[in-house]
Structure formats: C-alpha cells, structure tokens
C-alpha positions in Angstrom: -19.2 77.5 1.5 -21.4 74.5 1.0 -18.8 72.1 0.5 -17.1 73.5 3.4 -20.1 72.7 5.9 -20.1 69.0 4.2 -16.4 68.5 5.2 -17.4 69.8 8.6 -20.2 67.0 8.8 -17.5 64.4 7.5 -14.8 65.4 10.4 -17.5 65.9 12.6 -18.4 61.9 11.9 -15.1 60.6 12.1 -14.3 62.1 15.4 -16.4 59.8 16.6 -14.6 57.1 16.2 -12.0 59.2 18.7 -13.7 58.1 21.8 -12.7 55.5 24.0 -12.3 51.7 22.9 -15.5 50.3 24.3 -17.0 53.5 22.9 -16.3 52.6 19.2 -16.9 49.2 19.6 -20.7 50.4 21.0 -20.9 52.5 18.3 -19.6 50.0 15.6 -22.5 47.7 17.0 -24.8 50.0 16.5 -24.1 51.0 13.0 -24.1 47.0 11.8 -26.7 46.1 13.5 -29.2 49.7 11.6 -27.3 49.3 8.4 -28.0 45.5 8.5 -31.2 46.3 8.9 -31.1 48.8 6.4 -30.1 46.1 3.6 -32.2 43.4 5.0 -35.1 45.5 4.2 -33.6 46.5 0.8 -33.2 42.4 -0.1 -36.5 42.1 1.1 -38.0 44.6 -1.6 -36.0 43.5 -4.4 -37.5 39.8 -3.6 -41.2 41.6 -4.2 -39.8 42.7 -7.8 -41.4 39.5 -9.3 -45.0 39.6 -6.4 -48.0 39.6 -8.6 -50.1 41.2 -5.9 -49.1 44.6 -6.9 -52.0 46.2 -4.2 -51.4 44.9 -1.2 -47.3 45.5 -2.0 -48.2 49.2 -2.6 -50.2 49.5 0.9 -47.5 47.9 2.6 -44.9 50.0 1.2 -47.0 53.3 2.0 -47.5 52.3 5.6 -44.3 51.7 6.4 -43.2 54.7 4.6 -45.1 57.0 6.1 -44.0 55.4 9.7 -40.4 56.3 8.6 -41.2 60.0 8.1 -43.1 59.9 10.8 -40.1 58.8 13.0 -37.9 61.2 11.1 -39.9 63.9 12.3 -41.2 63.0 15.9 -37.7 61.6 17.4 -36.1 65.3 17.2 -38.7 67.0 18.6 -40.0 64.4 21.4 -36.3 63.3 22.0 -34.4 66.0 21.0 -31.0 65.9 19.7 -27.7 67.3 20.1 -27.2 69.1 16.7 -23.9 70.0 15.8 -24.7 71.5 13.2 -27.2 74.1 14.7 -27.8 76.9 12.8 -26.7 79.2 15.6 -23.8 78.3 15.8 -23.0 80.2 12.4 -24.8 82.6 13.4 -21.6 85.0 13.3 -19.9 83.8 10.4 -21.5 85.9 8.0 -22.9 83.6 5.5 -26.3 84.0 3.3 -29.1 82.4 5.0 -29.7 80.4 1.4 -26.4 79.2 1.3 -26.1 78.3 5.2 -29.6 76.3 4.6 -28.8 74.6 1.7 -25.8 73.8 3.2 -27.1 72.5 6.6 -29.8 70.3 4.4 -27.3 68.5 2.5 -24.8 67.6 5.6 -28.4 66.4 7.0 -27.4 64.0 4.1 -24.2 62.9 5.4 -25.0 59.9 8.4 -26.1 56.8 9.2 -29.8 57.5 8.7 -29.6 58.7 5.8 -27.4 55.9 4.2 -30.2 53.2 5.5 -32.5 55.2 3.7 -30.8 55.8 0.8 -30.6 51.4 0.6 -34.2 51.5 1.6 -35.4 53.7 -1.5 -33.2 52.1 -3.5 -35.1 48.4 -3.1 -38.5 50.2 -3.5 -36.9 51.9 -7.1 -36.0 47.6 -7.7 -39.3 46.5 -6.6 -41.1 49.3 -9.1 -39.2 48.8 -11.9 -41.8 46.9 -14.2 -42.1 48.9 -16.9 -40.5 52.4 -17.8 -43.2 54.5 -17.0 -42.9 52.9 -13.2 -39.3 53.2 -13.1 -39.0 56.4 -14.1 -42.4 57.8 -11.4 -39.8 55.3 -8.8 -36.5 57.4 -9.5 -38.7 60.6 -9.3 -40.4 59.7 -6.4 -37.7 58.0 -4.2 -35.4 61.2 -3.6 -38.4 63.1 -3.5 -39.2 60.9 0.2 -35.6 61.4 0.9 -35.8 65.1 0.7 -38.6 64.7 2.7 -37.5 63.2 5.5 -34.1 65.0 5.9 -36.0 68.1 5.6 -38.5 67.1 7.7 -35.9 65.8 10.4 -33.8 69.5 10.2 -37.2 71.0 10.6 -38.1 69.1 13.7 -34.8 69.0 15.2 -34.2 73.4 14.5 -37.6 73.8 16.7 -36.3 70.9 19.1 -32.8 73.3 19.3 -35.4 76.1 20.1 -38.0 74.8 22.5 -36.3 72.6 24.5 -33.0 74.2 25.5 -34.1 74.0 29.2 -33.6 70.6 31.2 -37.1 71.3 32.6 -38.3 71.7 29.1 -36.2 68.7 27.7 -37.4 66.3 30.3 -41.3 66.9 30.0 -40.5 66.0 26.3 -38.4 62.9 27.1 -41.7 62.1 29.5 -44.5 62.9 26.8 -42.2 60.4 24.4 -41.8 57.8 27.0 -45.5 57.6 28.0 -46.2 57.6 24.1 -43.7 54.7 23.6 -45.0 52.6 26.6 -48.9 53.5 25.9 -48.5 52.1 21.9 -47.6 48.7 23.8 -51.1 47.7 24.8 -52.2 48.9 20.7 -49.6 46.6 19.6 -50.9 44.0 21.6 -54.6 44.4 20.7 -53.5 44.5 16.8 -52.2 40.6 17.5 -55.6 39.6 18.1 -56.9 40.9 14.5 -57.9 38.3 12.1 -55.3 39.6 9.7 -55.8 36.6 7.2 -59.8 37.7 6.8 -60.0 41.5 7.4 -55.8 42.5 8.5 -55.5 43.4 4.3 -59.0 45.2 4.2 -57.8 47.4 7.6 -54.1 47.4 5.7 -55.8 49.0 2.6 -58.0 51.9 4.6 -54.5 53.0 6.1 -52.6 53.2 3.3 -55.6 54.3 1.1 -55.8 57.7 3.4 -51.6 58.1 3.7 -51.3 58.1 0.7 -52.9 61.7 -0.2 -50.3 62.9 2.7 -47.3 64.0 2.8 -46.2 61.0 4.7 -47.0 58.5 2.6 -47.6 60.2 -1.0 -44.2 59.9 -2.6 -44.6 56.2 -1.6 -47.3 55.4 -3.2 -46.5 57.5 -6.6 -44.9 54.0 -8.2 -47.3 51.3 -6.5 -50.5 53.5 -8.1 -48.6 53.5 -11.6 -48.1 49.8 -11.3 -51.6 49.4 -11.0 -52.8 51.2 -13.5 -53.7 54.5 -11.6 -51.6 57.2 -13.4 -54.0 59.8 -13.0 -53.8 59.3 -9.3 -50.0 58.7 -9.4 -49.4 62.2 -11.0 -51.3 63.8 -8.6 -49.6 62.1 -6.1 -46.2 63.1 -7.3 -47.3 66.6 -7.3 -47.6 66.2 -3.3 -44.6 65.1 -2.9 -42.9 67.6 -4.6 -45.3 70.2 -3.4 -43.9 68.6 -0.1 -40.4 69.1 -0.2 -41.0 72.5 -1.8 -43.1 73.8 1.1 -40.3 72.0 3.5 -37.4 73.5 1.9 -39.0 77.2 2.4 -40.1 76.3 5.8 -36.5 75.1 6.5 -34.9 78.9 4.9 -37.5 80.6 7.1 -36.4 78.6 10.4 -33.0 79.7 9.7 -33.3 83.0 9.3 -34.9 83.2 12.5 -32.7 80.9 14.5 -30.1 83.4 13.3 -31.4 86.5 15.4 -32.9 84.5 18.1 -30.9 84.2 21.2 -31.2 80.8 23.5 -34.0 80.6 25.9 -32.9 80.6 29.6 -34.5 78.9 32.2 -37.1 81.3 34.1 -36.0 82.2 37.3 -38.3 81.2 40.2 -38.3 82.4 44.2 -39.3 81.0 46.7 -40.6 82.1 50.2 -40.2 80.1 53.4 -38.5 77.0 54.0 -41.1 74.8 52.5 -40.9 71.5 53.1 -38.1 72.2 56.2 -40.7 74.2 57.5 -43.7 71.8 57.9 -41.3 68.5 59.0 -40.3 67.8 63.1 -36.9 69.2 63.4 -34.3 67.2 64.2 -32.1 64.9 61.6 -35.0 62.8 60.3 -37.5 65.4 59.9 -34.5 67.4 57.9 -33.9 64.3 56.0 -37.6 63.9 55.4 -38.2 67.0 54.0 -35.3 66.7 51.4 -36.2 63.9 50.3 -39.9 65.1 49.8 -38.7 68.0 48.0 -36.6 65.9 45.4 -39.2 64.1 44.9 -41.0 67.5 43.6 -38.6 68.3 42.2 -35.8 66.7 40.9 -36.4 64.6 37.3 -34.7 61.9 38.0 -37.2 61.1 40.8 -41.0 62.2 39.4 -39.9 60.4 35.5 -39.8 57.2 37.3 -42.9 57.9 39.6 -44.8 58.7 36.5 -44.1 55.4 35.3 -45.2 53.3 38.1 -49.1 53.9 37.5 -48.5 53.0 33.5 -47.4 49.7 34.3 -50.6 48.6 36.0 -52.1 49.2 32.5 -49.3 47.6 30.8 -49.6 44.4 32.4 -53.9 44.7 32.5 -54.4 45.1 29.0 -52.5 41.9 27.4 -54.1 40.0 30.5 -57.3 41.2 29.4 -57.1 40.8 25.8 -56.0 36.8 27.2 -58.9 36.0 28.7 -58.4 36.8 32.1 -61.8 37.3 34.3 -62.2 40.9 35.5 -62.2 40.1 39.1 -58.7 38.8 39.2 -57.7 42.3 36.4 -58.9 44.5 39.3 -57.2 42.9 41.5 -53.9 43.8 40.3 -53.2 47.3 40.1 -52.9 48.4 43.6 -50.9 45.5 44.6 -48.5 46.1 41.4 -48.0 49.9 42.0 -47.4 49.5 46.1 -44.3 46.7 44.6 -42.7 49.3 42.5 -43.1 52.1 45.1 -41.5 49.8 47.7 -39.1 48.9 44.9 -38.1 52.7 44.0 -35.8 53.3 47.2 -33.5 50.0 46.4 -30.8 52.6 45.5 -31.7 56.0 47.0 -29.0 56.8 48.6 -27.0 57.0 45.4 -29.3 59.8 44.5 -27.5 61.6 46.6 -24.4 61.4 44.6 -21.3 63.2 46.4 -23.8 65.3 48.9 -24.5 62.3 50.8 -20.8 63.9 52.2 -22.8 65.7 54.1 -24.8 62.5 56.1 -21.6 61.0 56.2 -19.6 64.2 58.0 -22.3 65.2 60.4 -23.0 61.3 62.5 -26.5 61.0 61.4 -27.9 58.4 62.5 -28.2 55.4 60.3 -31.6 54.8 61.8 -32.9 58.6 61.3 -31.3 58.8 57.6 -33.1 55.8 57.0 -36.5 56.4 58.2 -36.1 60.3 56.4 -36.0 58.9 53.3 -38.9 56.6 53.4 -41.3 59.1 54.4 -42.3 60.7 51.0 -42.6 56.7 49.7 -44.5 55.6 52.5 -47.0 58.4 52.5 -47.7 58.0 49.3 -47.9 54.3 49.1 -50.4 54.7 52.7 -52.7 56.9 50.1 -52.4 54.4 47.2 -53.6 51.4 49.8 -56.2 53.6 51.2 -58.1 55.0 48.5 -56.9 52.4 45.9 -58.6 49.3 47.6 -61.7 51.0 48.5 -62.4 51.6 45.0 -61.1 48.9 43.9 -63.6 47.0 46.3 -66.4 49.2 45.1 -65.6 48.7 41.7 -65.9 44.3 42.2 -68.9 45.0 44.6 -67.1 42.5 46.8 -66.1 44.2 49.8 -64.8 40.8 51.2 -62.0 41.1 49.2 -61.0 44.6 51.2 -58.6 42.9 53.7 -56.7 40.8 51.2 -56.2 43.4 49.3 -54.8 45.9 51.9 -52.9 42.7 53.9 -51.3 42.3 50.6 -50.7 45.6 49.1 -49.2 46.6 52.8 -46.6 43.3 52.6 -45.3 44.7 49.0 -45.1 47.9 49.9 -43.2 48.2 53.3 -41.6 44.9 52.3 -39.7 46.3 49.6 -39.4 50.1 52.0 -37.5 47.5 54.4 -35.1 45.8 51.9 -34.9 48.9 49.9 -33.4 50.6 53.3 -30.6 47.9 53.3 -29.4 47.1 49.6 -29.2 51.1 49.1 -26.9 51.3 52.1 -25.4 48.0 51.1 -24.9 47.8 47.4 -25.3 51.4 45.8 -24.5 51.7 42.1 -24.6 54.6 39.6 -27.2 56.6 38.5 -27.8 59.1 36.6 -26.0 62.7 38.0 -28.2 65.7 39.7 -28.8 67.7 36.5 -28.1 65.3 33.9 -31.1 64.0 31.7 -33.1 61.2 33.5 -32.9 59.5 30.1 -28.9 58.9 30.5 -27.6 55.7 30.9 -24.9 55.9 33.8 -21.9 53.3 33.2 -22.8 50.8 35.9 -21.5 47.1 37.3 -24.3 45.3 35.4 -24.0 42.2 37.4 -24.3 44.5 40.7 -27.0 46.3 39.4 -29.2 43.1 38.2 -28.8 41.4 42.1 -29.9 44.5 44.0 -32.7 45.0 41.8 -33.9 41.2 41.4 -33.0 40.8 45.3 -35.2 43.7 46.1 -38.3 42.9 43.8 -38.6 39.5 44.1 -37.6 39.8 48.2 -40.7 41.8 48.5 -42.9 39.3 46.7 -41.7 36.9 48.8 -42.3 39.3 52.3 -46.1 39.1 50.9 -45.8 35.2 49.8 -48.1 34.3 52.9 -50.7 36.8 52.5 -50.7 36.3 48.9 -51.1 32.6 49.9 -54.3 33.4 52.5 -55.9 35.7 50.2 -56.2 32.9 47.1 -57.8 30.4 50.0 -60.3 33.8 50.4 -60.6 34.0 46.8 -61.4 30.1 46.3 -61.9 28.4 49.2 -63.5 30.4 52.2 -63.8 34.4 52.4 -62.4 34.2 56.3 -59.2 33.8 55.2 -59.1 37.3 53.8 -58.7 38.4 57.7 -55.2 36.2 58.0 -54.3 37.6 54.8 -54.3 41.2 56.3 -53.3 39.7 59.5 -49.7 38.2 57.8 -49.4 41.2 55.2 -49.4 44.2 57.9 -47.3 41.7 60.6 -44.5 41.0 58.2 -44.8 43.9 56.5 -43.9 45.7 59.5 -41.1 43.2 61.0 -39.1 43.1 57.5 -39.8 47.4 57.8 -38.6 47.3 61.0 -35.3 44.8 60.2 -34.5 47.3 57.4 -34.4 50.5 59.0 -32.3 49.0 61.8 -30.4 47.0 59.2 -30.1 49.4 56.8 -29.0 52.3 59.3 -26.2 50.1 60.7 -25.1 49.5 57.5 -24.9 52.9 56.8 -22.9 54.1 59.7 -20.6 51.3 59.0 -19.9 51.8 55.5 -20.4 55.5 55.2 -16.7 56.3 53.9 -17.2 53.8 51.5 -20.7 55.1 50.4 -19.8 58.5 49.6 -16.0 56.8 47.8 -18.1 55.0 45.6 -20.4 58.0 44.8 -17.1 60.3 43.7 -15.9 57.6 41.5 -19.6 57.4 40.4 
C-alpha cells in the first residue's frame, strides 16, 4: 500500500509536465533556478570542508538551518497549499491509519524540496567529515533534519488543509503572511547597518547558541559541536533531534486519524437585514453605483488585501530613510502624501473588477459620468479622512503648523490627481485581474507591456498633477513659509481640474467603448 501512494506522488509529479507549453517552460525555470540553488549551496559547504574556524562555521550552519525548518513549517500554514495528497481524500479506501501515514510521510519525500534538501544535507555531511566520530554524528544527524522538516511540513500543511478551507479563512492567512513578509523588510534593513566585522559574529553566536537546544536548529548543530570538541553537548543534542522526529511522527499518526473522521469546514452562513449600503446612498445610477462599490470594498478580498497594504508602505519607505540619515521633519512629511498616491492610484483598473458584471453598466445606458463618479466615492471619502486627520497630526506631531497647507495642497494634488486619471485609463486600458472569488494572491495572465504603461502612466501622472505644489511647498520649506498658501492654492486647483477632466474623460470613454470593455473582461 505504501509503495502504491509513492507511485501516486510520482504520476502525480509528472503530470505536471502535461500543462500547456509556456506552463512547463515556467515550471522548468523554476526547478533550475531552486535546484541550482540547491547545489550552489551544497558546493559552497563542501568548500568549508578544509575552514579552520570550525565555530563560527557551526553558528552559520545552525542559523540557516533552523530558518529552513522554519520555512518548511510556516509556508503551509501562512500560505497554504494545495495538497494532493490530503489525507482525506483516502478517507474511504479503508487503509490503516499507520500505513496511510507512513505512507503520506514518505511521498512528502518525493519533490522538489525535498531533493534541494537532500543536496543541502549532503554538503553539511562533506563539510563535517573530519574525523569518524564527526562523520558518523553528520550521517546521523542529517536525515534526522530531513525527517524533520518533511514531517514538520505534513504537519503544518494537514492543519492548513483543516483551518483554512474557507476563502475568508485562506485570505486572512495570505494577509497575516504578506504583512509578515513586507514588515521583516525594515529588520533586514536595520541588520545592514550592524558592525558585523566587530560584534555581527558575537550577535551570530547568541542565535545560534539558543537554536541550537531547539528543534529547529539541534540536529544542525550535532556535528559542528563534535568538531569542536563538545561531545557531551552533541549527544544531547542528537537526542533532540531524534526526540524531534519521534514526537513529529506521532503527532503526524494522530493528525491523521483525525483528518479521517473530520468532515470539511463550510463557510458559516451570514444574513443580512436591509439594503445596507443601497439603503443609505441617493438613489439614482450613481448613488447605486456608489454603494456597490463601497460594499466591495467591505467586502470583497481582492479590494481590502490591497487597501491593507497602502498604510505598510509609508513605513516601508520611512524606516530605510531613517536608518540613512534623513532629518525627521522631512520623515513626517511623507506618509500622508505617500498613502493619498496609492489611494488615488488603486482605481487605475477598477472597472476590470467588475469582470463580466460590468454587462450590466454596459446594457442599462449608464452614464459614463455617473459610473464614473460611483466608483470614486468609497476612494475619495477615505482619502478626504486620510488628508484631514492625517495632516493635523502630522502638523502636531512637527509643532510646525506652517507646514499644514503644503501638506494638504499636496496630499489633495496626489490624491484626486490619480482619482482623475484613474477614471480614464480604467475605461481606457483595462487588463486582467484576478476573478471575483479567486484568491487575491493569484497572478491573472495579463499583457505585461499593457499593464506596466497604465500603471506607470497613472502613478507617475499623479506626481506630476502635484509637480507644482510639490514645487511651492519646498520654497515654504526652504525659502519663505508664504509659499505654503500657493502650495494649497495649486494642489486643490489642479487637483480638481485633472478630477474634473477624468470623470468627463473617463465617462465618455466608457460609453464609447463599453462593448469592448465587457469583450475584453469575458476573454479576461
């Protein structure tokens, strides 16, 4: 029964390479450019074989081990993953919950990751083999982190299958993984400023000093402790590991067992009373419009993942500015202006949201001009709050409220700027996104070069809406603090005209091209 699952895993793997052309070459790409990584790293360790500073090659080693189980076990369960081979899905095939384990754990065995981390543990076996004793704690040790993190992975990936079977459930993971991905950048970016040549192997050291009485990083460090003449500590160490993978393994039966007899979770249903949003608007097509679009915005994931990113990015862009140098009065002066951009930015493509309802629009005569002004209302109201309460405390945060009008002149440029050009590339130019329903994670097949002018058009075209009251408020800033009034003068006068230009724009546009809008969004 076992080596019937294993030949599942193996046809499973080659049907991959049944996909389309462009498909295969993608995922030929992929697998040279991870395995070439994979053996990069393993010539790398067999070049330490002969390194006389056996320490500081130990801590390295543990470090990054313990980041590879780390990533073995967090990417299933942030991510999730479409397992194949779920237990479940044996569920009526009548076999022993041992056997059906034991089974599932060795196809975990048959992939791409695990072959790079078979030629990863094979140069650490290389770079530990110094004396017998070494290289026989090394061969022990090195399947012992294998078995580690496939178990770990199964384990991860099992409670994935079982927690996040909902898209609501799936995409506040995806978020939670995101924001963890994008927060780390600012920690990667303090860690270049250490002194590693001074204190980087003392900090190295501490790390690897605590992982390495973890099951993360204690089957790593089994060999590099022999090495140095630590046996006493290696055997201990060992005995962690393989206490480890012991505990793992039973934890792995146990999940099966229970996956077994548990049926899928279902989304819970949820009522609701009134017409909400529909309720509160004007009536009419662009108070209809309006309140669709603010409850996608509420709603839909496709919408809210990328709002939640647009506050990150402030920090994002801060942090290394901050870590550079840059005074604090020109940091503070960067957020509000930053997240009114990408707000303005967001509807470059909105009405390919829409997918194939924009049918709908397109059957009843809308009017270009009310379909277009709907859709900005959610956007604009929030961006009005984010200009509002975001330079006042800015302001009061600087104790320079001179600086209030620049700040709103420009902040108001970027943000209705990009609202107005927004209104006529996404009648204009859509191109795919992702589908209503699918993950917001997906990567829709797109016209790259398409894609790359609307969005460039539509950032930088805002930037250059604000260019003059960007221009008065550095005279404020350096030269003389009345030119903060012309800088709120310009910002809220263009602002508005390029609003303005794009609504009328825009909504001819879409009257125009309406067949074509919703053709594109079928073949979409």
């Amino acid at each position: 029964m076992v080596a019937q699952l294993l030949r599942l895993k193996l046809r499973l793997l080659g049907n991959i390479f049944r996909r389309s052309t462009w498909q295969v070459v993608g995922i030929v790409v992929g697998l040279i450019y991870g395995l070439g990584f994979a053996i990069l790293v393993f010539a790398l360790l067999v070049g330490l074989r002969g390194a006389e500073d056996v320490e500081l090659i130990r801590d390295g080693i543990v470090v990054a081990g313990a980041a590879t189980v780390l990533g073995f076990l967090l990417v299933p369960l942030v991510f999730g993953v479409d397992d194949t081979m779920d237990p479940r899905r044996f569920a009526l095939f009548g076999m022993p919950n041992r056997t059906l384990a034991l089974g599932l754990a060795l196809a975990a065995a048959i992939g791409v990751p695990a072959l790079a981390l078979v030629i990863a543990l094979s140069g650490t076996v290389v770079t530990w083999s110094r004396g017998a004793g070494e290289t026989l704690l090394a061969l022990l040790a090195a399947p012992l982190a294998f078995a580690t993190c496939l178990l770990g992975a199964r384990l991860t990936a099992g409670l994935a299958g079982m927690l996040l079977e909902t898209r609501r459930s799936r995409d506040v993971a995806g978020v939670i993984g995101v924001l963890l991905v994008v927060m780390a950048a600012p920690v990667i970016v303090a860690l270049t400023t250490v002194d590693w040549a001074n204190s980087g192997r003392r900090a190295i050291g501490a790390i690897a000093g605590a992982l390495s009485w973890t099951p993360l990083g204690a089957a790593f460090a089994v060999p590099g402790d022999a090495a140095s003449g630590a046996w006493g500590a290696a055997i201990l160490k060992l005995i962690i590991a393989a206490a480890t993978v012991w505990f793992a393994w039973v934890a792995w039966r146990a999940l099966v067992s229970r996956m077994l007899v548990t049926p899928g979770r279902e989304a819970a249903a949820r009522s609701y009373h009134g017409l909400g949003w529909f309720g509160r608007m004007p009536h009419g097509a662009t108070g209809a419009i309006a309140a669709r679009s603010i409850t996608y915005w509420f709603r839909d994931a496709r919408y809210w993942v990328a709002l939640l990113m647009v506050p990150i990015t402030p920090i994002l862009v801060a942090v290394p500015l901050g870590i550079a140098g840059v005074p604090p009065l020109y940091l503070g002066l960067i957020p509000v202006p930053l997240v009114c951009l990408l707000l303005g930015w967001s509807l470059h493509n909105d009405t390919a949201y829409d997918s194939t309802a924009v049918w709908l629009h397109v059957a009843s005569g809308v009017r270009g001009a009310a379909d277009r002004i709907g859709r900005l209302v959610p956007v604009l109201i929030s961006g009005i709050l984010v200009i509002g309460l975001g330079s006042a405390i800015t302001v009061f945060v600087l104790d320079d409220w001179r600086l209030l009008p620049s700040l709103l002149g420009v902040s108001t440029a970027l943000l209705l700027g990009g609202l107005g050009l927004g209104s006529i590339t996404s009648a204009a130019m859509p191109y795919p996104v992702v589908k209503p329903g699918d993950s917001p994670f997906q990567a829709p097949q797109s016209t790259g070069a398409v894609t790359a002018l609307v969005q460039s058009f539509t950032m930088f075209g805002s930037i250059l809406v604000a260019g003059p009251a960007i221009a008065f408020a550095a005279l404020g800033i350096f030269r003389d603090p009345a030119w903060h009034a012309a800088s709120l003068a310009a910002g809220v006068g263009f602002g508005l005209v390029v609003l303005a230009l794009g609504i009328w724009g825009g909504g001819r546009v879409f009257e125009r091209r309406g067949p074509e809008i919703l053709a594109a969004a079928v073949r979409a």
